[in-house]
C-alpha positions as CSV (number, residue, x, y, z in Angstrom):
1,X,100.8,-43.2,-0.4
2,X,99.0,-41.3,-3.0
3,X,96.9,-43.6,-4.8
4,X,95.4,-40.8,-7.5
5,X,98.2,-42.0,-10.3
6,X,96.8,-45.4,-10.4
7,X,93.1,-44.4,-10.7
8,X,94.1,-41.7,-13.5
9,X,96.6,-44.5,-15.1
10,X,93.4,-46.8,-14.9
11,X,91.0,-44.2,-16.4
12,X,93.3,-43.7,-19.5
13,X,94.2,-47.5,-19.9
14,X,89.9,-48.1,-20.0
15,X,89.3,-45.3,-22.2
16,X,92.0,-46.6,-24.9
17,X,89.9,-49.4,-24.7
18,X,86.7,-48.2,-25.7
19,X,85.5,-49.3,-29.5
20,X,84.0,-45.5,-31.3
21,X,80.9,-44.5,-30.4
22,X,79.6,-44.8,-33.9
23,X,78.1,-48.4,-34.9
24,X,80.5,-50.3,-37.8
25,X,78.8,-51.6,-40.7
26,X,79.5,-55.1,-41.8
27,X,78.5,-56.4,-44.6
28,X,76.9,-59.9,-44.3
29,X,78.6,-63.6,-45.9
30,X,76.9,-63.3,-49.3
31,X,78.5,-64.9,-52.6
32,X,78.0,-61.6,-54.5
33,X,77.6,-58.5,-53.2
34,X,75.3,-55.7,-54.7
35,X,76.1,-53.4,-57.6
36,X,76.5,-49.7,-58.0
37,X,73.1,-49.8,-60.0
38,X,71.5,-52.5,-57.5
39,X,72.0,-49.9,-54.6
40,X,70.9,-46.4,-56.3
41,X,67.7,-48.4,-57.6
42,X,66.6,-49.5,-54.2
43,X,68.0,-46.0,-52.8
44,X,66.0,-44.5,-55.7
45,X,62.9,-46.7,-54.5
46,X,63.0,-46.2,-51.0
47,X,62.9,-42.0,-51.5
48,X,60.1,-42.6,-53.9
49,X,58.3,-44.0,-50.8
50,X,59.4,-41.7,-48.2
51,X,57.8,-43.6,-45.3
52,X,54.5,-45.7,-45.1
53,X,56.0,-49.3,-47.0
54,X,57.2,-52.2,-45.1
55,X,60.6,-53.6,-46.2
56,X,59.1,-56.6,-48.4
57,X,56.2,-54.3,-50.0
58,X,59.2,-51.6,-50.9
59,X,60.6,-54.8,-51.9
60,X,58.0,-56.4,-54.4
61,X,57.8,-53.0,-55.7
62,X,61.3,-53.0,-57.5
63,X,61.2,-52.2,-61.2
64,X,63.8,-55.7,-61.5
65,X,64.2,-58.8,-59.1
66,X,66.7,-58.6,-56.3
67,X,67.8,-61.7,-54.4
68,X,66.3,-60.6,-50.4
69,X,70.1,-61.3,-49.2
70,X,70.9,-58.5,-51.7
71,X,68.2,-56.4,-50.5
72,X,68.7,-56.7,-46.9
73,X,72.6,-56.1,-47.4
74,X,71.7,-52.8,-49.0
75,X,69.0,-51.8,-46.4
76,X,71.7,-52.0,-44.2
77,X,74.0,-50.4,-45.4
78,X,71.7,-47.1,-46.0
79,X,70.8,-47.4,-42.3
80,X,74.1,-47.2,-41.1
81,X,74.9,-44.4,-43.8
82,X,72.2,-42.2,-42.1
83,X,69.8,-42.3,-45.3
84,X,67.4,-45.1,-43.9
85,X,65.8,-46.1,-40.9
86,X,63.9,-49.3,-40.3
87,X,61.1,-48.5,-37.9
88,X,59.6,-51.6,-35.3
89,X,56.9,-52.4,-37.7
90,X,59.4,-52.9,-40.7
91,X,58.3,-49.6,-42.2
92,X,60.8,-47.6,-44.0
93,X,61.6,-44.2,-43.0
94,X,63.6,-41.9,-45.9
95,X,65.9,-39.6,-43.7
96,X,69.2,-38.2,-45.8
97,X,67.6,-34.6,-47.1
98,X,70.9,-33.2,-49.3
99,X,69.7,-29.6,-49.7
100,X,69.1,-29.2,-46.0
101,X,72.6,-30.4,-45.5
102,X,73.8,-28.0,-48.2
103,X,72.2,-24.8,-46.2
104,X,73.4,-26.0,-42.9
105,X,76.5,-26.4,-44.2
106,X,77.1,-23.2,-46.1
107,X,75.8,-21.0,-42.3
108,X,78.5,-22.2,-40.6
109,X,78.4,-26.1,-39.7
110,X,80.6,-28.6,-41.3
111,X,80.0,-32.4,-41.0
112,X,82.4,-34.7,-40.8
């Protein structure tokens, strides 16, 4: 009996399975959740920094009061986005460059 139908049939059931390869972001339990200006001022903070500032330091910098719930939520959604990453030591690392994207994009490679 020719068993390679069930290991194939097995293969495709466990790869329908499979959750995407790319993490889902999901935003915490909070009773409010940030505004548009909320975000693009901690964004606008964060690439004023580049790299060097822990999270609370970036944090205690902000030109108005954010609850740290707020702040948090935010930092994690940039990470996910690709514009952010939070290093071991809680430094933050500025990663999205736009015109770099532009030039790639315009030889020849196209982001999804």
């Amino acid at each position: 009996m020719d068993t390679g139908f069930i290991n194939i049939s097995t293969d495709i059931h466990s790869m329908a399975k499979k959750k995407p390869s790319y993490p889902r972001f999901s935003a915490r339990n909070l009773d409010r959740y940030p505004r548009l200006g909320t975000v693009l001022m901690v964004e606008e903070a964060l690439y004023k920094y580049k790299s060097g500032k822990t999270i609370r330091q970036i944090w205690l910098a902000l030109p108005t009061k954010v609850m740290w719930s707020t702040y948090t939520t935010i930092l994690d959604y940039l990470e996910y986005s690709g514009k952010i990453i939070v290093e071991d030591d809680r430094t933050v690392t500025w990663l999205w460059n736009p015109r770099l994207r532009e030039y790639v994009k315009k030889h020849g490679v196209d982001f999804v």
